[in-house]
OpenMM code with the backbone's topology and positions (N, CA, C; nanometers):
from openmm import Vec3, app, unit

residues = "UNK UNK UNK UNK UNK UNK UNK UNK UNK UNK UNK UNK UNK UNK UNK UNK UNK UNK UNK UNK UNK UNK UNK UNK UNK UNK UNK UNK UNK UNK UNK UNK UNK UNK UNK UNK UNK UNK UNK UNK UNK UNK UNK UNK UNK UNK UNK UNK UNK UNK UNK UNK UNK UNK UNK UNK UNK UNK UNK UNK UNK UNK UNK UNK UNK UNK UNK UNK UNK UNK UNK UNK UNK UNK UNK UNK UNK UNK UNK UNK UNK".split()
positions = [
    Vec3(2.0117, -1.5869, -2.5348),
    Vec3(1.9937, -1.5777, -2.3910),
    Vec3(1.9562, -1.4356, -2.3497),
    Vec3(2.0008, -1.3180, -2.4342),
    Vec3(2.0367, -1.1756, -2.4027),
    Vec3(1.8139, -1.1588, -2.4020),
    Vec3(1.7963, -1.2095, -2.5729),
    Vec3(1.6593, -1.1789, -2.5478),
    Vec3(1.5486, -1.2510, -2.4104),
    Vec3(1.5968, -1.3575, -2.3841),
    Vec3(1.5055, -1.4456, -2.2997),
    Vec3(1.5083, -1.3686, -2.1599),
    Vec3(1.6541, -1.2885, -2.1545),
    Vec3(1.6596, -1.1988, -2.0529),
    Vec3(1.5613, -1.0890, -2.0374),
    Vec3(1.5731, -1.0613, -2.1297),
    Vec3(1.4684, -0.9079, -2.1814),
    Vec3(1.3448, -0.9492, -2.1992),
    Vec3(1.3013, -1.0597, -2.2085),
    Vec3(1.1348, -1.1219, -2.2084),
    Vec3(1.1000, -1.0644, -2.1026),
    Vec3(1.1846, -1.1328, -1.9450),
    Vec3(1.1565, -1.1690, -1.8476),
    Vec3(1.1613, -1.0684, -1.7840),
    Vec3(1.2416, -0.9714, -1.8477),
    Vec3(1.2637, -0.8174, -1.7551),
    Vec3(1.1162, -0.7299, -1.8254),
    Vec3(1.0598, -0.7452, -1.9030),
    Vec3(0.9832, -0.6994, -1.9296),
    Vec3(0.8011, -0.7651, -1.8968),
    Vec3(0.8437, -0.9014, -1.8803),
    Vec3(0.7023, -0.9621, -1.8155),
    Vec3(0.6538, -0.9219, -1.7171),
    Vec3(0.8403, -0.9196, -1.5985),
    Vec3(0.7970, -0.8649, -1.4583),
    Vec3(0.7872, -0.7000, -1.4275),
    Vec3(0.8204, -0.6331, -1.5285),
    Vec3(0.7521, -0.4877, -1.5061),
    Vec3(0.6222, -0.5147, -1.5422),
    Vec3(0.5242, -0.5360, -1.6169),
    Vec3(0.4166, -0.5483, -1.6832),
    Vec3(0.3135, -0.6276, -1.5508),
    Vec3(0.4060, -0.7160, -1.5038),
    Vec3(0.3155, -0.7751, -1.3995),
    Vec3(0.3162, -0.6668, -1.2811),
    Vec3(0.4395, -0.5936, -1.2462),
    Vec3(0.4340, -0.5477, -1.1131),
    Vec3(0.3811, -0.4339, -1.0740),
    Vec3(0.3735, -0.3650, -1.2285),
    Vec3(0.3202, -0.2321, -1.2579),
    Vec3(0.1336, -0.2283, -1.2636),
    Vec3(0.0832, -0.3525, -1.3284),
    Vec3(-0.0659, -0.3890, -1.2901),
    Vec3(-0.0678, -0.4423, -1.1438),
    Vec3(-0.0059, -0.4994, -1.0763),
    Vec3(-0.0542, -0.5124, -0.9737),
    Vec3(-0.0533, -0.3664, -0.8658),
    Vec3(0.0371, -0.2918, -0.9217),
    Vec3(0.0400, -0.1911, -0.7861),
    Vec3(-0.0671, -0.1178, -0.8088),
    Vec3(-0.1249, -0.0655, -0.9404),
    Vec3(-0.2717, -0.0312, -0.9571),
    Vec3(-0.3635, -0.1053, -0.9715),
    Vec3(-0.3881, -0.2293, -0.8844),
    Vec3(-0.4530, -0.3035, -0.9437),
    Vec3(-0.6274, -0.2259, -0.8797),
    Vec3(-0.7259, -0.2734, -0.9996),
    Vec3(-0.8733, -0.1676, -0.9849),
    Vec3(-0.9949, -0.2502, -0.9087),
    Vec3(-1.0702, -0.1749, -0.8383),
    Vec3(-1.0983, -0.2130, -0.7350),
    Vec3(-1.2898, -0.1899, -0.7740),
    Vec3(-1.3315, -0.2099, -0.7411),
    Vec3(-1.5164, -0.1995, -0.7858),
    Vec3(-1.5869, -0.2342, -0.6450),
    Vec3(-1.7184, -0.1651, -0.6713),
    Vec3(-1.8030, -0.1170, -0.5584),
    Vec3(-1.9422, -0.1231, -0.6080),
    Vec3(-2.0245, -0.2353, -0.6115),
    Vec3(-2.1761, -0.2131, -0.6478),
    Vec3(-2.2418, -0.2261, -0.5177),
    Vec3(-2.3216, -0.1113, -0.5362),
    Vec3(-2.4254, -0.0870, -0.4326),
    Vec3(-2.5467, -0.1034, -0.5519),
    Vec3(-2.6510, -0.1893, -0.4963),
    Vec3(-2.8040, -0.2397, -0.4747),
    Vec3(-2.9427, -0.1752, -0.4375),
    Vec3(-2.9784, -0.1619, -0.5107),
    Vec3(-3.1236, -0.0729, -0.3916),
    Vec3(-3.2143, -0.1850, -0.3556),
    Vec3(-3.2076, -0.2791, -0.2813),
    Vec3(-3.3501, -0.3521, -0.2377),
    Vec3(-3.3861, -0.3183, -0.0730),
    Vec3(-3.4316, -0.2085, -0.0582),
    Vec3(-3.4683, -0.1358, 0.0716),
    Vec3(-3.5984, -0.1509, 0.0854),
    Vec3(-3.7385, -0.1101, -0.0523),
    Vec3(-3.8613, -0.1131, -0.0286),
    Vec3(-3.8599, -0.1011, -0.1682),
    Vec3(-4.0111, -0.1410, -0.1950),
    Vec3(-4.0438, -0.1107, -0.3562),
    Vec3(-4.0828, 0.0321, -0.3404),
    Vec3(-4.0724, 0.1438, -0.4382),
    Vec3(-4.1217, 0.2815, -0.4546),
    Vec3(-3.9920, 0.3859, -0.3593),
    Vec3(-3.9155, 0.3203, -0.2804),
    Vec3(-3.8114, 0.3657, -0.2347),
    Vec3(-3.6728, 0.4062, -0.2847),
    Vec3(-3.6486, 0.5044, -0.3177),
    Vec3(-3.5115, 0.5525, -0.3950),
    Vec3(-3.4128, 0.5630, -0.3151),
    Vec3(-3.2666, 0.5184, -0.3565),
    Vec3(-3.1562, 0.4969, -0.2156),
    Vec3(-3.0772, 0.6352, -0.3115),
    Vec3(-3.0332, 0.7322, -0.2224),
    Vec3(-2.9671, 0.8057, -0.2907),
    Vec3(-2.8388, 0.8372, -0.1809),
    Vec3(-2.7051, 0.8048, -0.2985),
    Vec3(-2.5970, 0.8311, -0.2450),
    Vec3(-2.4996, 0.9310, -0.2683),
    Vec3(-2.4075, 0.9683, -0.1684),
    Vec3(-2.3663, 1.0963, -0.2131),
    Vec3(-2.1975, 1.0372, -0.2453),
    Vec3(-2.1180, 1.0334, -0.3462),
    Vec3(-1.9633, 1.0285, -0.3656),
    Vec3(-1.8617, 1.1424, -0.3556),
    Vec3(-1.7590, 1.1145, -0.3059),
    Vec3(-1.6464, 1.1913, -0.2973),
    Vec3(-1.5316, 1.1505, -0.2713),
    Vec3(-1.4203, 1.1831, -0.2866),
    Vec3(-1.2769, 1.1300, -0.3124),
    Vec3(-1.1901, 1.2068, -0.1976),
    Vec3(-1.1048, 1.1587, -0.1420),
    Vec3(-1.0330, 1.2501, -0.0363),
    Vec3(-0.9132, 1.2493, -0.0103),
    Vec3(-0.8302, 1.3409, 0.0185),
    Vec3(-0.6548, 1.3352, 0.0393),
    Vec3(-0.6232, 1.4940, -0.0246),
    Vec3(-0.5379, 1.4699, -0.0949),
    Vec3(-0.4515, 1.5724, -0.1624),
    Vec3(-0.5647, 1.6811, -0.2404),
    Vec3(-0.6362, 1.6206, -0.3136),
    Vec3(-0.7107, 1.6687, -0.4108),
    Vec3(-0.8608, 1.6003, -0.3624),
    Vec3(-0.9492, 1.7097, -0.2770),
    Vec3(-1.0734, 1.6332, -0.2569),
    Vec3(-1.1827, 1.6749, -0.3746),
    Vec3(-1.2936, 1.6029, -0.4158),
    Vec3(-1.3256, 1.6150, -0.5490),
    Vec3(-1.4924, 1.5361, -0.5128),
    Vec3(-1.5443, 1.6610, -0.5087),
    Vec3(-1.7006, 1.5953, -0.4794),
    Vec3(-1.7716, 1.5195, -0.6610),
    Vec3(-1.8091, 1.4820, -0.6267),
    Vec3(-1.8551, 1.3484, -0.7456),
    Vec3(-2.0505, 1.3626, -0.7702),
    Vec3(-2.0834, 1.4183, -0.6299),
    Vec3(-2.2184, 1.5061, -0.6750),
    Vec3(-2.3249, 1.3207, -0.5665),
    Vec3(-2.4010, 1.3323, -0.5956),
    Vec3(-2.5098, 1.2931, -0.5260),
    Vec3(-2.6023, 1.1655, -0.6612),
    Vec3(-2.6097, 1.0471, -0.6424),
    Vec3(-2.7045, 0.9629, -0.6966),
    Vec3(-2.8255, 0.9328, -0.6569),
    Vec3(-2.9482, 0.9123, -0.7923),
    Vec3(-3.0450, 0.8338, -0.7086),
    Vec3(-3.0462, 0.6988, -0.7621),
    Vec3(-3.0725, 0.5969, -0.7059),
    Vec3(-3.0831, 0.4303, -0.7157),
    Vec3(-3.2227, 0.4063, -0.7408),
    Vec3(-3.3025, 0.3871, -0.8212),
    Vec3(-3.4470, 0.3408, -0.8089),
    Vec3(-3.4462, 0.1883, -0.7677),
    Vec3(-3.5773, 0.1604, -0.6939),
    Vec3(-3.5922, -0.0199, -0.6553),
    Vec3(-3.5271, -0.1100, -0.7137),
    Vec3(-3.4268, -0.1925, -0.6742),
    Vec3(-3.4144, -0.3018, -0.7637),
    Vec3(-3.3079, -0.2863, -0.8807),
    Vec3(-3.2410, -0.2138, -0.8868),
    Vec3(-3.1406, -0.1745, -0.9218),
    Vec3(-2.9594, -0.1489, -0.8691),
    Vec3(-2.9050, -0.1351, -0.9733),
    Vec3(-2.7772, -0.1048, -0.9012),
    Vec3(-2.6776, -0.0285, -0.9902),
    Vec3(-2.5477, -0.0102, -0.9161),
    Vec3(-2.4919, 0.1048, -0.9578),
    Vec3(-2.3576, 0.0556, -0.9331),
    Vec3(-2.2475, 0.0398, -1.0000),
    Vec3(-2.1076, 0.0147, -1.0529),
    Vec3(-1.9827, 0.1366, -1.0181),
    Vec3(-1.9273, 0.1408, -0.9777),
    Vec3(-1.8366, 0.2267, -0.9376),
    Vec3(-1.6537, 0.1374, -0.9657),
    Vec3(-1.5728, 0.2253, -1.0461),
    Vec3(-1.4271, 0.1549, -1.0758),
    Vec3(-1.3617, 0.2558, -1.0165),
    Vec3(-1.2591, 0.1828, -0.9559),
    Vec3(-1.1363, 0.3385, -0.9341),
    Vec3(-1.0203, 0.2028, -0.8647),
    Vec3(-0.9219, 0.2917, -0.8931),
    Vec3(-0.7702, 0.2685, -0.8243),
    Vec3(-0.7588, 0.3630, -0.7125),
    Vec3(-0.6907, 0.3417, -0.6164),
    Vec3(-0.6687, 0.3408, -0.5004),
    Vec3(-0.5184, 0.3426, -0.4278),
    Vec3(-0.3874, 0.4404, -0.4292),
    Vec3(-0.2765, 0.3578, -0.4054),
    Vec3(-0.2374, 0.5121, -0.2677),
    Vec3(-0.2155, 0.4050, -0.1721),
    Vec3(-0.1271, 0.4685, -0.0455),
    Vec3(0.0128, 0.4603, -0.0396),
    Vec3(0.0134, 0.5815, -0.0882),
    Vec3(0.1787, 0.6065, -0.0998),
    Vec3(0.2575, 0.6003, 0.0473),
    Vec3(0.3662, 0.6327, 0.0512),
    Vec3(0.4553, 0.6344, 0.1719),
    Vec3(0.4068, 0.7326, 0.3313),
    Vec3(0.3757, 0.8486, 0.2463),
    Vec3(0.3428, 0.9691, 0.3329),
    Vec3(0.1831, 0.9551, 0.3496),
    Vec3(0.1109, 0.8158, 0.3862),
    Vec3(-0.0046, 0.8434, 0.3781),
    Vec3(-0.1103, 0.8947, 0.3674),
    Vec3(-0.0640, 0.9152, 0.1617),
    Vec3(-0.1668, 1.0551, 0.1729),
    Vec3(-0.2698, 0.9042, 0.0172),
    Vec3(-0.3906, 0.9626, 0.0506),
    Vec3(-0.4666, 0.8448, -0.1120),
    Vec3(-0.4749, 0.9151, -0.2363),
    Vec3(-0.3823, 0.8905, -0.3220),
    Vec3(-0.4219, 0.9223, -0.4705),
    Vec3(-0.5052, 0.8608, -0.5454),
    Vec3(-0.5481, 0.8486, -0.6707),
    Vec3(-0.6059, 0.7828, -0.7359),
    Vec3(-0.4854, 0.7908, -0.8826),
    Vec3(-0.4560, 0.6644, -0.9019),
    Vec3(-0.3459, 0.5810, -1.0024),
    Vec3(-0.4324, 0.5817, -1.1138),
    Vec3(-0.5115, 0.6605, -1.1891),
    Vec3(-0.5745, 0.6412, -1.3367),
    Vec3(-0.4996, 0.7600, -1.4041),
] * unit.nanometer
topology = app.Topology()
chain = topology.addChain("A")
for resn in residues:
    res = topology.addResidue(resn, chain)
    for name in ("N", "CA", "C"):
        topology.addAtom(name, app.Element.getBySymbol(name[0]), res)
C-alpha cells in the first residue's frame, strides 16, 4: 500500500509541476504580398528585459517561437526554462 502511495505522490508532482510550466508556441506567417519580407522585432519583459534582435520572414513562409511564461504572485513575468 506504502508503494501505491508513493506512485501517486509522485504522478501528482510530475503532473502538477508540467502543468505550471506548461509551453506555449507562436507561429507567425508571411502571406502579405509575393516579394514582400515581414520583419519582426522580439523581446522579453519584466525583471530581466532581453532584446532577442529583429527577424526577416520571406513570402510564404513561417517562423516558430517556444517559451514558458509563468506570473508569479507579485506580478512580475519570468520565463520557467
Amino acid at each position: 500500500m506504502n508503494n501505491f502511495l508513493a506512485f501517486l505522490l509522485v504522478i501528482t508532482m510530475c503532473y502538477g509541476l508540467n502543468e505550471a510550466c506548461k509551453s506555449s508556441r507562436i507561429v507567425i506567417s508571411n502571406g502579405i504580398w509575393e516579394g514582400i519580407p515581414l520583419e519582426i522585432h522580439c523581446y522579453s519583459w519584466g525583471r530581466e528585459t532581453r532584446d532577442w534582435g529583429t527577424q526577416t520572414i520571406p513570402y510564404n513562409r513561417s517562423v516558430s517561437f517556444e517559451f514558458v511564461a509563468v506570473l508569479n504572485r507579485k506580478k512580475k513575468n519570468k520565463i520557467c526554462m
